[in-house]
C-alpha positions in Angstrom: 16.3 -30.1 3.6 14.8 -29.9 0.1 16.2 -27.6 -2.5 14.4 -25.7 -4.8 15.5 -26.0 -8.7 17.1 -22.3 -9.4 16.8 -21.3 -13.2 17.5 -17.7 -14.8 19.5 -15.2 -12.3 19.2 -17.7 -9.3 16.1 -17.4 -9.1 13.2 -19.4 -9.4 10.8 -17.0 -10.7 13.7 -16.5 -13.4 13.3 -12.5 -12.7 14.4 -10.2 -9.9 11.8 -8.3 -8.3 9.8 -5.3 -8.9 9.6 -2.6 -6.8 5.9 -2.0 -7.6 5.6 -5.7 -6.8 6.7 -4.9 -2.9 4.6 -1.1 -3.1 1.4 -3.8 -4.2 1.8 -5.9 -0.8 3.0 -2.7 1.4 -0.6 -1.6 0.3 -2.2 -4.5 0.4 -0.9 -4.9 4.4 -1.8 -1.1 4.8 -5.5 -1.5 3.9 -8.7 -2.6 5.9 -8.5 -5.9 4.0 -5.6 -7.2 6.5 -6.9 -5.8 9.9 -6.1 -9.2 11.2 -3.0 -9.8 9.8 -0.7 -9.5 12.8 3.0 -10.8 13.6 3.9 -12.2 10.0 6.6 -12.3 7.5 6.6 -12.2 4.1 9.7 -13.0 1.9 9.6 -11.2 -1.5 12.6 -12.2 -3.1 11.6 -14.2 -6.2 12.5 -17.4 -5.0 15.9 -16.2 -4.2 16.1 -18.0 -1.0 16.5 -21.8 -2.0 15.9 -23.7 0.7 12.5 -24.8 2.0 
């Protein structure tokens, strides 16, 4: 198992998340644009998670 280099706040995007950032992709997933999108998961934690 690889780990990924943590920098600012433990995370690697140096920055928590937004809650606009989440809103974006709850809209994105809500639209026409992702009719086919079925059965995933997406992690929006800024890199939080440091383990691949």
């Amino acid at each position: 198992m690889r780990r990924c280099r943590s920098t600012r706040w433990g995370t690697t995007g140096g920055r928590f998340t937004r809650a606009d950032e989440v809103a974006d992709l709850v809209v994105l997933l809500a639209s026409e644009r992702t009719g086919n999108v079925t059965g995933s998961d997406f992690v929006i934690d800024g890199g939080l998670i440091t383990t691949v």
